[in-house]
N, C-alpha and C positions, 0 to 999 in steps of 0.2 A: 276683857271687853264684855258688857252688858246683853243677854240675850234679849232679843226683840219680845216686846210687850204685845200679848194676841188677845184679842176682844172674841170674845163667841156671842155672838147673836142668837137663841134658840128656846123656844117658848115652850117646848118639849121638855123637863128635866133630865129624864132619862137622858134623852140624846144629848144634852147641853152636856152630863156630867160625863156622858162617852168621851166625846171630841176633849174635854177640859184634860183629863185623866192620861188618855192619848197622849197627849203636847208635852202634858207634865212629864210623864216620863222620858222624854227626851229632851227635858231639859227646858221648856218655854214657860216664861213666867204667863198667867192665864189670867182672867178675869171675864166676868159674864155677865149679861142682859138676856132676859126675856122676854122684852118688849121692844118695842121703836122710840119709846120715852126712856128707858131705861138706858136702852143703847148710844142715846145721844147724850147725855149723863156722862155718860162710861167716858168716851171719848171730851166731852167739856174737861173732867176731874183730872181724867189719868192722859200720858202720852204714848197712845196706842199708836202700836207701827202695822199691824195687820189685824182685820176684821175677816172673819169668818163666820155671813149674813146666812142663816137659812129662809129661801123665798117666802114661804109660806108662814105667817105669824099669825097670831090671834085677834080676835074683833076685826077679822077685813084688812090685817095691815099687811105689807109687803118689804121684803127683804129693797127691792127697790129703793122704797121710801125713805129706810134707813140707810142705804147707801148715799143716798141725793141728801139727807141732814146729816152724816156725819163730813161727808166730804165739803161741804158749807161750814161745818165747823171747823175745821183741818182739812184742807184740802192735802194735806202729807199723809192721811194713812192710806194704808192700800189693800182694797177690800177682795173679799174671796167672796162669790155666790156658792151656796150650797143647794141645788135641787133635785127635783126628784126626778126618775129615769123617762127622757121622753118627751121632758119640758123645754126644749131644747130654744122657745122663742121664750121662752123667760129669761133665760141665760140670754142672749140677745142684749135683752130690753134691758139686763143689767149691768153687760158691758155699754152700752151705749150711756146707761147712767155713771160708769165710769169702775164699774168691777174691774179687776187686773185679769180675774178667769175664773172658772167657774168647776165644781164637781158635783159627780152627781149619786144620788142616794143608791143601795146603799153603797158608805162608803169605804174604797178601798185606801186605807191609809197609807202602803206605800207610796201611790200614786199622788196620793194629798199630801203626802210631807215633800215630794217633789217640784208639786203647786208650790209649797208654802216657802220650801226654801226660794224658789223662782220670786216670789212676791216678797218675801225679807228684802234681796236683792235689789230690787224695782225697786225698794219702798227705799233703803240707801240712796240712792239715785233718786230718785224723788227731790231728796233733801239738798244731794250734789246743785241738781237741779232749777231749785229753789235758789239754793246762795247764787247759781246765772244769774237766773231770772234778774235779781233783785240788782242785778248791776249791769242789766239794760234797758234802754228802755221802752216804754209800754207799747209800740204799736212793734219794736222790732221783735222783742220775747215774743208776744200773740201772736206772729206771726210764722216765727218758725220751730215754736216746741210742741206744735200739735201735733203729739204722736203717741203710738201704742205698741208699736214695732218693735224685736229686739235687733232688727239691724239699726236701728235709730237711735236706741239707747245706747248702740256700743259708739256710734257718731258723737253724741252728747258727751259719753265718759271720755271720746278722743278730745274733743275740744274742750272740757276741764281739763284735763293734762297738758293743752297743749300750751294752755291760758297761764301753765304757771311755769313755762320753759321759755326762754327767748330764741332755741332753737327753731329753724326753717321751716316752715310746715306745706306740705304737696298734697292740695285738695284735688281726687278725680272723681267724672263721675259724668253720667250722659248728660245732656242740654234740659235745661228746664229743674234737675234736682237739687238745686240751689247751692252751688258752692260759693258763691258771692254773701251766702248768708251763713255759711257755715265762718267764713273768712272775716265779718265784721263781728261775730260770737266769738270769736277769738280774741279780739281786738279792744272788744266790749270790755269782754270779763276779765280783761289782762291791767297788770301795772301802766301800760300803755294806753291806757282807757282813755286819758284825759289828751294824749298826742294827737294830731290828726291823723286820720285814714283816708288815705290819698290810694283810689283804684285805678286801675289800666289794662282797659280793653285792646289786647296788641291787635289783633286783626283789625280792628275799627279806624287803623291808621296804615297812611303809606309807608314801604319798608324804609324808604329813605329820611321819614320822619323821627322811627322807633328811638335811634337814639337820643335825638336831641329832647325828646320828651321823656325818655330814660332822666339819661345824666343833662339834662340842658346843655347851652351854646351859648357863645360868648356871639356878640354884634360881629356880624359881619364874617360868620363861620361859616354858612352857603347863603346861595341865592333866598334873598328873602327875610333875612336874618337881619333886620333895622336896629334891633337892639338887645340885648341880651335876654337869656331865655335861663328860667331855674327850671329844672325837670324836675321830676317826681321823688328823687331819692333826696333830696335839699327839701323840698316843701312838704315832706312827711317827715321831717327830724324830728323825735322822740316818741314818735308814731309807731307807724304799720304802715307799708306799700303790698297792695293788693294785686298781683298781675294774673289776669283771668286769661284762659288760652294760653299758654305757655308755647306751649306746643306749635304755636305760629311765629315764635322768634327767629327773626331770620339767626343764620350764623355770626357774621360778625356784631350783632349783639349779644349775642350767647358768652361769645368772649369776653365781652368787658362785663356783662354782669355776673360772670366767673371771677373774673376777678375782685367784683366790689366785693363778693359772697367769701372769697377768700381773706382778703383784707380790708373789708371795710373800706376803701378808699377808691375817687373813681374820678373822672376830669372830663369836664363841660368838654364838646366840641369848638374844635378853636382856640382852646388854651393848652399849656404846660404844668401848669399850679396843680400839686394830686388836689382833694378835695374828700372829706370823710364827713359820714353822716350817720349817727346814731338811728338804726331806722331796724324794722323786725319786718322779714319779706316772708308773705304768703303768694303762694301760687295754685296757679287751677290748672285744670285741662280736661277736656273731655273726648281726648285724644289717647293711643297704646302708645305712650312713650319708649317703648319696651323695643316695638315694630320699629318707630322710627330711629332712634338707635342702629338697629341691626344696618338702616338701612343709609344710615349717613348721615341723617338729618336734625338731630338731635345728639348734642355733647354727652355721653356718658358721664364725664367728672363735673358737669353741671347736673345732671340729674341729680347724684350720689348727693352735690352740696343741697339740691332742693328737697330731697326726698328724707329727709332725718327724723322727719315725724308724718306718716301716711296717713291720711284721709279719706278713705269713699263711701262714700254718699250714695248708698242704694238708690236703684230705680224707686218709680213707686210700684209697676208691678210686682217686686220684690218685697214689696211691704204693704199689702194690700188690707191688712189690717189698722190701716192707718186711713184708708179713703175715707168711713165715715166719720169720722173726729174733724178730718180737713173740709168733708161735704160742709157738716154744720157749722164749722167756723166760716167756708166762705161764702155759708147762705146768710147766717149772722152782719155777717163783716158789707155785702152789698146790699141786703135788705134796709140795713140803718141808711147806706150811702141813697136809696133811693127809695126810703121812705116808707117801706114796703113791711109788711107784719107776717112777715110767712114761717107759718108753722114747722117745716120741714121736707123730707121727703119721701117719697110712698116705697114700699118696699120692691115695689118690680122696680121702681127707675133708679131704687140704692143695689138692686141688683145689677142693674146692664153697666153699670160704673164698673162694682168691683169685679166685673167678668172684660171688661177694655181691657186691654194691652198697656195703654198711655204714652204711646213714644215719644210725646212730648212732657213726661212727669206730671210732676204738682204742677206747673206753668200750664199745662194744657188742662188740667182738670180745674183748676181757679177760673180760666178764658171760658169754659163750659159751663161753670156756676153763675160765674159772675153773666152773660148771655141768658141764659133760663132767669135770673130773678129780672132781669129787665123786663124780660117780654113775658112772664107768668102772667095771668090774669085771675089767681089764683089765691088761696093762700097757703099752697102745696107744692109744691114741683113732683108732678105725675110723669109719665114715660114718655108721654106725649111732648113732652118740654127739652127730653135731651137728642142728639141729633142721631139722625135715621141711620146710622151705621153703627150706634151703639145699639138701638134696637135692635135690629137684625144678628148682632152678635147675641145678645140677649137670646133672642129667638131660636139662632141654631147652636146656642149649646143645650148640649144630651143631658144635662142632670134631670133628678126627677122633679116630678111637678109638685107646687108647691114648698122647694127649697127654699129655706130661712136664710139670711144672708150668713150667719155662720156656718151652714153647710157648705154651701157656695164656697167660701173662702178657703173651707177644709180642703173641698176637692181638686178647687186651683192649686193649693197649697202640694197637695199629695203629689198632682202631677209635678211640678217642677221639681219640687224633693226625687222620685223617680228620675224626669228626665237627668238631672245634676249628678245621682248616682251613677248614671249608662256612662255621660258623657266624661265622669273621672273614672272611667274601670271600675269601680264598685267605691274607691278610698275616700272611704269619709272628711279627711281632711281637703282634700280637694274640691269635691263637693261641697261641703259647708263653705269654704272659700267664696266660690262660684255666686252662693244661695246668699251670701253676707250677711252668713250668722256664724256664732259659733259650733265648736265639732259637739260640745254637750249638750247644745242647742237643740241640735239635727238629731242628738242619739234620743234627745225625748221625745222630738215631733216622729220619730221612725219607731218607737217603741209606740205613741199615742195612735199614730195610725197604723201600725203590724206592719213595718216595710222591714222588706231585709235588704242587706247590699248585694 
């Protein structure tokens, strides 16, 4: 297998030939620029999988800048900020241009060969990513891979795997975190692509409905029933059926859709004729199926049949490194809808976001953006624009004044890291669990911020 191709960005020789020398010895094929011309060169010629930008260049230019042209020219490499100690709104400014992270001078090469392998990684996925994309389409991709997060990325790498398996897949996950998007990304990028996707909201219907909109009903199977009726598992043949809420199936549908899942085979209400239907079932919930189980309510040997490939779908508190890629996308996305040229937004109002809770996920922070660009008068969205409870949380958290939004993020970060540690007895596998990252994940983010268990 091919070691990943690394670009050094550094207008410094000395330093360029340190970091070059560095890599080389552990194996990474290397090449350099010492310019922002140079660098964009580098990446047109060669296919660099990771950039390693130093902020600071020559004549006025900025590691920025090269990051915002080379990812215009490849939007697949994946860059690393290098700056110096202290500049910590630089690093900011250049993850927001789209750095994977950033180190800082001087540097400790342990610590950067940790980055760089975390960024090879990303930068695979990237690619994974990429092949999605390309096989959905353009307002559904935009819409739900804006992300930075590595709970998000292991979501992403669950639904490439899941895209190339016909087995059952069980998306959970709170209200508003989009499992209905995670469920047509599946569906998208599968052999299945071209079948229909036929979804079903169970609560959205009465119990005495469920099955006939399940398995459909022959004329004259209850009251009401004029004429025959195809359900969802017939009208998705060589598809995907979608059924969101799970967890609200009464019992004796539980049964019968035990048994399609068993055999494939299932019968209209009203008739005897079995009846099979080539179909690939996703499910949701944002329910502890676990609780309900215990408690009666829920089939165990239907879970075990739904549950073959697990899903969840982080909070967005859980992934709060991902609010501002989603702010800008969904200031973008209604600014165009109404007409509107707005610039962005101010740093205290992209604070009092990423310091929300959001109990209502991404759905409530889009209902938040999309509100503010209506009524901006602006071409900003100031603090003044998002609602008086995010202020005031804003307001009474204790960090210091003047906090950069990656600080902010840090220390929201540090606490739940902490609290996650208390509430597993110290065991990291628990806790990373809990935090929906992984346990090597957690041991960097506790080594980056000095925590112990």
């Amino acid at each position: 297998m091919n070691e990943p191709l690394i670009l050094v960005v550094e207008d410094d020789p000395v330093q360029r030939k340190l970091i070059r020398e560095n890599l080389e010895a552990r194996g990474f094929p290397v090449i350099e620029a010492g310019s922002r011309k140079e660098a964009l060169e580098a990446v047109l010629r060669n296919p660099v999988d990771v950039a390693v930008v130093d902020y600071r260049l020559a004549d006025e230019e900025t590691g920025v800048d090269v990051i915002r042209d080379m990812l215009a020219a490849n939007p697949l490499v994946t860059p690393i900020m290098v700056t110096a100690y202290g500049n910590i709104e630089r690093a900011v400014e250049a993850v927001r241009a789209g750095a994977y992270d950033y180190v800082v001078k001087p540097l400790d090469f342990e610590k950067f060969l940790l980055i760089l392998d975390r960024a090879v990684e990303r930068q695979k996925l990237k690619k994974e990513i990429s092949f999605l994309q390309d096989r959905l389409d353009e307002r559904f991709s935009a819409r739900n891979f804006v992300f930075a997060s590595p709970p998000m990325e292991e979501v992403a790498r669950l639904i490439l795997k899941a895209a190339r398996s016909e087995a059952t897949v069980l998306v959970s996950g709170e209200t508003g975190t989009g499992k209905d998007i995670v469920a047509r990304a599946i569906h998208q990028s599968s052999p299945r692509k071209k079948g229909p996707y036929v979804a079903l909201n169970i609560p959205s219907l009465p119990a005495t409905l469920i099955e006939a909109e399940l398995f459909g009903a022959e004329k004259g199977a209850f009251t009401g029933a004029h004429e025959r009726k195809i359900g969802k598992f017939e009208a998705a043949a060589g598809g995907t059926v979608f059924l969101d809420e799970i967890g609200d199936l009464v019992p004796e549908a539980q049964v019968k859709l035990l048994r399609f899942l068993q055999d494939r085979e299932f019968y209209r209400l009203g008739s005897s004729q079995p009846l099979k239907a080539d179909v690939r079932v996703i499910a949701a919930t944002n329910q502890d199926l676990d609780a309900l189980m215990k408690e009666g309510k829920f089939r165990a040997d239907l879970f075990y049949r739904l549950n073959v490939i697990p899903i969840a779908v982080p909070p967005l508190r859980k992934r709060r490194e991902d609010i501002p890629l989603l702010v800008d996308f969904f200031i973008k996305k209604y600014g165009e809808r109404e007409g509107k040229k707005i610039q962005g937004i101010t740093r205290e109002a992209l604070n009092a976001l990423v310091a929300h809770a959001f109990p209502g996920n991404v759905r409530e922070l889009e209902n938040l953006i999309e509100r503010a660009v209506v009524f901006v008068e602006r071409d900003i969205i100031g603090i003044s624009d998002v609602p008086l409870v995010l202020r005031e949380t804003a307001e009474a958290d204790t960090g210091p004044a003047g906090d950069s939004l990656l600080d902010k993020v840090r220390r929201l970060e540090t606490q739940e890291i902490r609290q996650a540690l208390r509430e597993s007895g110290g065991v990291k596998s628990r806790a990373a669990k809990a935090l929906g990252i992984t346990e090597r994940m957690l041991a960097y983010k506790m080594k980056t911020y000095g925590l112990t268990a």
